[in-house]
Structure formats: structure tokens, C-alpha cells
FIZAGU-211650 format. One record per atom (N, C-alpha, C): residue in one letter; atom name; x, y, z; residue number from 1. Coordinates in steps of 0.05 Angstrom, whole numbers. Each point is the difference from the previous one (the first is absolute). Example, Ala and Ser with C-alpha at 12.3 -4.5 7.8 and 13.67 -1.06 7.14 Angstrom:
REM FIZAGU-211650
> a, N, 264, -114, 156, 1
> a, CA, -18, 24, 0, 1
> a, C, 18, 24, 0, 1
> s, N, -7, 21, -14, 2
> s, CA, 16, 24, 1, 2
> s, C, -15, 22, 14, 2
//
This chain:
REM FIZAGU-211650
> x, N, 2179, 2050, 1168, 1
> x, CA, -22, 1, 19, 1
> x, C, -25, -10, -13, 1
> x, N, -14, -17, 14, 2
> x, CA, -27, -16, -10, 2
> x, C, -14, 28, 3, 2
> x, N, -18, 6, -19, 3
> x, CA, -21, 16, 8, 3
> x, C, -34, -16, 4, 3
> x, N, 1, -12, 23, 4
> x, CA, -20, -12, -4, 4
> x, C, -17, 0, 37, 4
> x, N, -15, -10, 4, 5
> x, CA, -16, 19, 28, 5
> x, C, -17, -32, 9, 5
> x, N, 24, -18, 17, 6
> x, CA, -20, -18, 7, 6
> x, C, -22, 11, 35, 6
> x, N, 4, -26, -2, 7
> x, CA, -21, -8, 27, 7
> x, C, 12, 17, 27, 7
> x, N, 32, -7, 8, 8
> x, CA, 6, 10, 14, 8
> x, C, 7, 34, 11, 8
> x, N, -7, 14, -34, 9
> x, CA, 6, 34, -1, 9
> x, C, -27, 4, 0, 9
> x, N, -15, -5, 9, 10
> x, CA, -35, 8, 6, 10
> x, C, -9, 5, 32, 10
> x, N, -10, 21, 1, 11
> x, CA, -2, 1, 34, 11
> x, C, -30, -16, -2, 11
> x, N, 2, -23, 16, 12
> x, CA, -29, -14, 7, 12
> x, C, -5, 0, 33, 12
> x, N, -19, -6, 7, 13
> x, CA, -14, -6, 29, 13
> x, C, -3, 18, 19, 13
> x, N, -23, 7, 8, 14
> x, CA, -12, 31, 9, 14
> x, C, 22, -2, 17, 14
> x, N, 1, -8, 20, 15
> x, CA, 32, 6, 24, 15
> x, C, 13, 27, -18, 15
> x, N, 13, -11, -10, 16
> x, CA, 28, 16, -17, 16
> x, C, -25, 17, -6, 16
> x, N, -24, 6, -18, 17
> x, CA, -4, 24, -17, 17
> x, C, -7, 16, 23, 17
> x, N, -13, -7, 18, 18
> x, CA, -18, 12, 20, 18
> x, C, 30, 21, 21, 18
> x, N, 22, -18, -5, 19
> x, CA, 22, 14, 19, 19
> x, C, 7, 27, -24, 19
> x, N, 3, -10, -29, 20
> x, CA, 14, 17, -19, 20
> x, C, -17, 36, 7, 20
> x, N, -36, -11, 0, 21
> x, CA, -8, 28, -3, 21
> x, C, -6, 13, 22, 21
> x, N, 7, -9, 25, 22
> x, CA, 0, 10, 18, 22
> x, C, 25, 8, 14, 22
> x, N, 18, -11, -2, 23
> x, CA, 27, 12, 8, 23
> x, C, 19, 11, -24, 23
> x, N, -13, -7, -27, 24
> x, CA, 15, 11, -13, 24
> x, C, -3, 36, -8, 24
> x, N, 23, 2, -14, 25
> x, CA, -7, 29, -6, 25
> x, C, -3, 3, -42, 25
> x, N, -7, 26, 1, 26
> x, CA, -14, -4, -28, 26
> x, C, 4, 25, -7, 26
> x, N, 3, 7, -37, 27
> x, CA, 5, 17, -18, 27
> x, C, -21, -3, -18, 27
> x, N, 2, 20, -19, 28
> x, CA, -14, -3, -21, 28
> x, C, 10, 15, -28, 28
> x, N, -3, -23, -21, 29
> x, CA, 21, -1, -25, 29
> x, C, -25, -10, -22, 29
> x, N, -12, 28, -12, 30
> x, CA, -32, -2, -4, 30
> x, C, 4, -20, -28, 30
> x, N, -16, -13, -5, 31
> x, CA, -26, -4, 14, 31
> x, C, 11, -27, 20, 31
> x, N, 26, 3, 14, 32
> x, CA, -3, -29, 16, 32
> x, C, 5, 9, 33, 32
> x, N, -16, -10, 21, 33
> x, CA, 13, 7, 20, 33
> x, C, 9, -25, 23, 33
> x, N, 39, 8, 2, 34
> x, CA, 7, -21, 4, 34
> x, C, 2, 0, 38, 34
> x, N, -5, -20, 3, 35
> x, CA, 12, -7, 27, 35
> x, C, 18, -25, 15, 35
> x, N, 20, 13, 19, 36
> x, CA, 18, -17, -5, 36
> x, C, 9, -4, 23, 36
> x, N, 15, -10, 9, 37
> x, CA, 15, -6, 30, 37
> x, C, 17, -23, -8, 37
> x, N, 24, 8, 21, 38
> x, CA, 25, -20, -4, 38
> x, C, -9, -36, 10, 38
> x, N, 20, -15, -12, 39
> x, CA, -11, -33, 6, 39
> x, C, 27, -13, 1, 39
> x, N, 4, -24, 16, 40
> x, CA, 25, -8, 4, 40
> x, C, 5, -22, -18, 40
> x, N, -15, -13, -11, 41
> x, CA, 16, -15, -22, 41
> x, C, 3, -1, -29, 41
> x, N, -29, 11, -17, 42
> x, CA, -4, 9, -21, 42
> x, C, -22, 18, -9, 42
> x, N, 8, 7, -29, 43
> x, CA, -19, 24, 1, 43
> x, C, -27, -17, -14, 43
> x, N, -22, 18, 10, 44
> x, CA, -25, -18, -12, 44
> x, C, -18, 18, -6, 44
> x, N, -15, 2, -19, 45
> x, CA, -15, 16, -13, 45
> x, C, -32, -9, -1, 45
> x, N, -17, 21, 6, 46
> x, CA, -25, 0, 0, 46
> x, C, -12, 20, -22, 46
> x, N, -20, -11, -25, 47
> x, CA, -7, 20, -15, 47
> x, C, -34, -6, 6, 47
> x, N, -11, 29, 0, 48
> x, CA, -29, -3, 6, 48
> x, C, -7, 28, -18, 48
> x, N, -24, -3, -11, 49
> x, CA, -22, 13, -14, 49
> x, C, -34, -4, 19, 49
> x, N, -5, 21, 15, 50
> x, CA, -25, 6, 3, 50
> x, C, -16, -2, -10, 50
> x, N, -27, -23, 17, 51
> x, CA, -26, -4, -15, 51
> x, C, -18, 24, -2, 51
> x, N, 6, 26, 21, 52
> x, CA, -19, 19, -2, 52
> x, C, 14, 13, -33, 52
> x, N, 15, -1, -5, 53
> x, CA, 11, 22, -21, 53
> x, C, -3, -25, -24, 53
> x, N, 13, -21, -4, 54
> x, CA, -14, -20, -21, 54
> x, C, -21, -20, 5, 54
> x, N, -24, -1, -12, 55
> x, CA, -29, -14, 10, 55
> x, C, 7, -19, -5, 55
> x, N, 7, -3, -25, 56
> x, CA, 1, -25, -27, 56
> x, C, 31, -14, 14, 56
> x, N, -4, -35, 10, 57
> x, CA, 22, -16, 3, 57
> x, C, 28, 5, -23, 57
> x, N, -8, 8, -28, 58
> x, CA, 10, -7, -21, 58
> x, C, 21, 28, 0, 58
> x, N, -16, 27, 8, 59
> x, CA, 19, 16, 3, 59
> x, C, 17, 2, 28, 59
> x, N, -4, -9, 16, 60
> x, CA, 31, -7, 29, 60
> x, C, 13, -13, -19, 60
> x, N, -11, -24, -4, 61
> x, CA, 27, -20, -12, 61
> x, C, 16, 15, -16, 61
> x, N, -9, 18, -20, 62
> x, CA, 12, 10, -23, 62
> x, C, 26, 17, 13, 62
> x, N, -15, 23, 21, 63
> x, CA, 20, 18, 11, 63
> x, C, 21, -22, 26, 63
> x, N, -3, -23, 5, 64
> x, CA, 10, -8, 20, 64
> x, C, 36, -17, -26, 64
> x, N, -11, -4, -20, 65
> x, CA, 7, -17, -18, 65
> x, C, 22, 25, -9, 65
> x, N, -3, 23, -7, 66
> x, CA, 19, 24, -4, 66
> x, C, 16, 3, 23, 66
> x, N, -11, 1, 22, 67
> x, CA, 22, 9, 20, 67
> x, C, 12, -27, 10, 67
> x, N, -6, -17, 2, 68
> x, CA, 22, -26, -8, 68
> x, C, 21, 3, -18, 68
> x, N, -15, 5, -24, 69
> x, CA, 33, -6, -17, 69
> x, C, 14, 23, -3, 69
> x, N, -5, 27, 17, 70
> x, CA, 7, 25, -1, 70
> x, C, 34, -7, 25, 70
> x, N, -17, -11, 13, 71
> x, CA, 20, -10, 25, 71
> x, C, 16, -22, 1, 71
> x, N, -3, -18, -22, 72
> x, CA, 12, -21, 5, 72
> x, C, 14, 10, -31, 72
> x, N, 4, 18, -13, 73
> x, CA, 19, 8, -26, 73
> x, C, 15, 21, 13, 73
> x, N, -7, 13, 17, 74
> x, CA, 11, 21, 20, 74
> x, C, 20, -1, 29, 74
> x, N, -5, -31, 3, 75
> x, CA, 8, -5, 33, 75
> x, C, 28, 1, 2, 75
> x, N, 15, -5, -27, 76
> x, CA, 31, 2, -1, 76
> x, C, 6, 26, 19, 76
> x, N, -15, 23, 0, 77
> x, CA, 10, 25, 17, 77
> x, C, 1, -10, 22, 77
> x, N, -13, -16, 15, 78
> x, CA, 2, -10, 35, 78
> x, C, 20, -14, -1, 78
> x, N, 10, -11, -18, 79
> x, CA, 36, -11, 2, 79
> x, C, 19, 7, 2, 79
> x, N, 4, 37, 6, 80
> x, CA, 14, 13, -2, 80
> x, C, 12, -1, 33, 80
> x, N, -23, -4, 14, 81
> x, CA, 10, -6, 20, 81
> x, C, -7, -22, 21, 81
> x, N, 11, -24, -2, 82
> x, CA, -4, -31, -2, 82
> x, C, 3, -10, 31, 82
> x, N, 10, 22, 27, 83
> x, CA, -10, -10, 14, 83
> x, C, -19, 15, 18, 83
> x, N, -23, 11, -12, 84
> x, CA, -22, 19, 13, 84
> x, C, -29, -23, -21, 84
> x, N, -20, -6, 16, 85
> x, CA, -21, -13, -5, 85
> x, C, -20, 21, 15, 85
> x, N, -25, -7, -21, 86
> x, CA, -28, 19, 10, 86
> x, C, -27, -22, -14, 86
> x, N, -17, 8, 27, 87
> x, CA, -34, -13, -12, 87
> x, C, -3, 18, -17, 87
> x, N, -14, 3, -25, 88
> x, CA, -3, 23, -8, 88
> x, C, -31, -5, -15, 88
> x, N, -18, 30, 1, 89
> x, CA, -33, -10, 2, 89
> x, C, -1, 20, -32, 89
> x, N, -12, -5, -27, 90
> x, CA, -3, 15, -16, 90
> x, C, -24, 4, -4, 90
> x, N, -12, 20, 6, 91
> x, CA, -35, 8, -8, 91
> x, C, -12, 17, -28, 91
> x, N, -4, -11, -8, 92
> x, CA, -13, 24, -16, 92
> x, C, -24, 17, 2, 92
> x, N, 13, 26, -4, 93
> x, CA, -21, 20, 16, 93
> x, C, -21, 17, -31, 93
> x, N, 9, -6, -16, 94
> x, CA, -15, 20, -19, 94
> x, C, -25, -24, -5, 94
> x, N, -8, 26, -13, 95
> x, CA, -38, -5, -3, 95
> x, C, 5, -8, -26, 95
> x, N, 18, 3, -29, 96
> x, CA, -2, -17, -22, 96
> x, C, 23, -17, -6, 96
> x, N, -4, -14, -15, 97
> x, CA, 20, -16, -17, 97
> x, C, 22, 10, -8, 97
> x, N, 28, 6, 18, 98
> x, CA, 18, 19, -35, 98
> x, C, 18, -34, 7, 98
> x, N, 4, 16, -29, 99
> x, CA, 25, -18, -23, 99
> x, C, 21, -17, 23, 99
> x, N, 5, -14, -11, 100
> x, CA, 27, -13, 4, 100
> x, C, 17, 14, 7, 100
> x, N, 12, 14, -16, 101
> x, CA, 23, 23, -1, 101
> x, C, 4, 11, 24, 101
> x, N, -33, 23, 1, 102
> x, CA, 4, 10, 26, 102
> x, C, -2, -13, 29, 102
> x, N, -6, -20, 4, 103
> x, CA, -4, -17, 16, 103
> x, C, 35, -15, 13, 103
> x, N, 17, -1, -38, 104
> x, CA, 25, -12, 11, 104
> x, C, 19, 32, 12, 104
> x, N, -6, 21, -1, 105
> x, CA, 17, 20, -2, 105
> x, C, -5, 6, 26, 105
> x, N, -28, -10, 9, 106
> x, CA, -2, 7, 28, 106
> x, C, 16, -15, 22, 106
> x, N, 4, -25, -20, 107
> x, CA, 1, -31, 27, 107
> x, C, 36, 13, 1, 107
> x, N, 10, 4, -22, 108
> x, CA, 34, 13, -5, 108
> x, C, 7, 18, 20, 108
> x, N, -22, 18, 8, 109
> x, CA, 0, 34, 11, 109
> x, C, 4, -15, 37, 109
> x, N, -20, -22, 2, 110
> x, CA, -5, -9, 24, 110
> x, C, 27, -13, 10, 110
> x, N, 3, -16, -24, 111
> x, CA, 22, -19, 9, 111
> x, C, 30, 22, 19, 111
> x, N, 10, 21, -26, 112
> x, CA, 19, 4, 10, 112
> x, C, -2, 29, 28, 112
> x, N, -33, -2, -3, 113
> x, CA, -5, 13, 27, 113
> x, C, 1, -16, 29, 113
> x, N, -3, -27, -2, 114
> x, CA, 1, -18, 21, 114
> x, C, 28, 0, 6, 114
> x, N, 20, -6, -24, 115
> x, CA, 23, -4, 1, 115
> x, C, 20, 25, 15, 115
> x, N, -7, 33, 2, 116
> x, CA, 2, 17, 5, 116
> x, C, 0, 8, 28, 116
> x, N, -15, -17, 19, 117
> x, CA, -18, 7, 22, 117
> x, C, 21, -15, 21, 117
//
């Protein structure tokens, strides 16, 4: 398995996001809260970090940059079951910086909670 996260596993163009957070439904797997709804051809992933909670450009990128490779070292769990696809929206909701670590243990917790549902 490539572990690698092109162009096409990215949810882009308000259409799709604007349908994800409005019809989708949503959990929370702290500090991330995910939202998700089923999709008919592939799964596509949206990671977002809040400008009210980080001011500084340099800190989104940082936390957007963790939950990327949290999910794209993690996504092997959504292969478990290969013919179910989801938009799926990742936010981060905490007010500081944590680690890597906790950040990948969350995206793990999420994953095989999507997978569950």
C-alpha cells in the first residue's frame, strides 16, 4: 500500500464541503472533531485548523500538517472495508498545540470509529 495522499483524496470545492457540513453528521475524538457522510466513489478528506483558535498562519499550517500525516499513516483502517466511501471533514477543536502523538491516537480512535458506524 502507497502511503501517500494525492490530489484526488482531498475534499476540494465549496459544493462538496458546504454539502459535507450540512448534511453530514459528526463526533468528537478530542482534540479532533470529525464529520462525515457517505460518498459514492471515493473517500476524500478535508483537514482544517481554525483562524479564531490559531492567529498566526504558521501555526494552522503546523496543526493542519499533523493531521495530514496522522491520516494518511492511519488510512490503512478505512481499507478494512473497501466498498463503503465517506467525505470526511477533520477540525481541530483545542485551544493548544499537542504533540503529534496525541493528535495520531486521536485520528486512530476516529478512524476505527467511522469504520464502526
Amino acid at each position: 500500500m502507497a502511503y501517500t495522499l494525492s490530489k484526488s483524496d482531498r475534499l476540494c470545492g465549496q459544493l462538496r464541503i458546504r454539502q459535507l457540513y450540512r448534511e453530514g453528521k459528526h463526533f468528537v475524538c478530542w482534540p479532533l472533531r470529525v464529520t462525515y457522510m457517505p460518498a459514492e466513489d471515493q473517500t476524500q478528506v478535508l483537514v482544517w485548523a481554525p483562524k479564531s483558535i490559531f492567529r498566526h498562519a504558521v501555526d494552522r499550517n503546523h496543526m493542519r500538517r499533523r493531521m495530514r500525516e496522522a491520516y494518511r499513516l492511519n488510512r490503512h483502517l478505512l481499507d478494512e472495508q473497501p466498498d463503503r466511501h465517506y467525505l470526511i471533514g477533520f477540525n481541530y477543536i483545542d485551544r493548544e498545540k499537542q504533540p503529534y502523538v496525541v493528535i495520531e491516537k486521536a485520528m486512530r480512535k476516529a478512524l476505527r470509529k467511522l469504520i464502526s458506524l
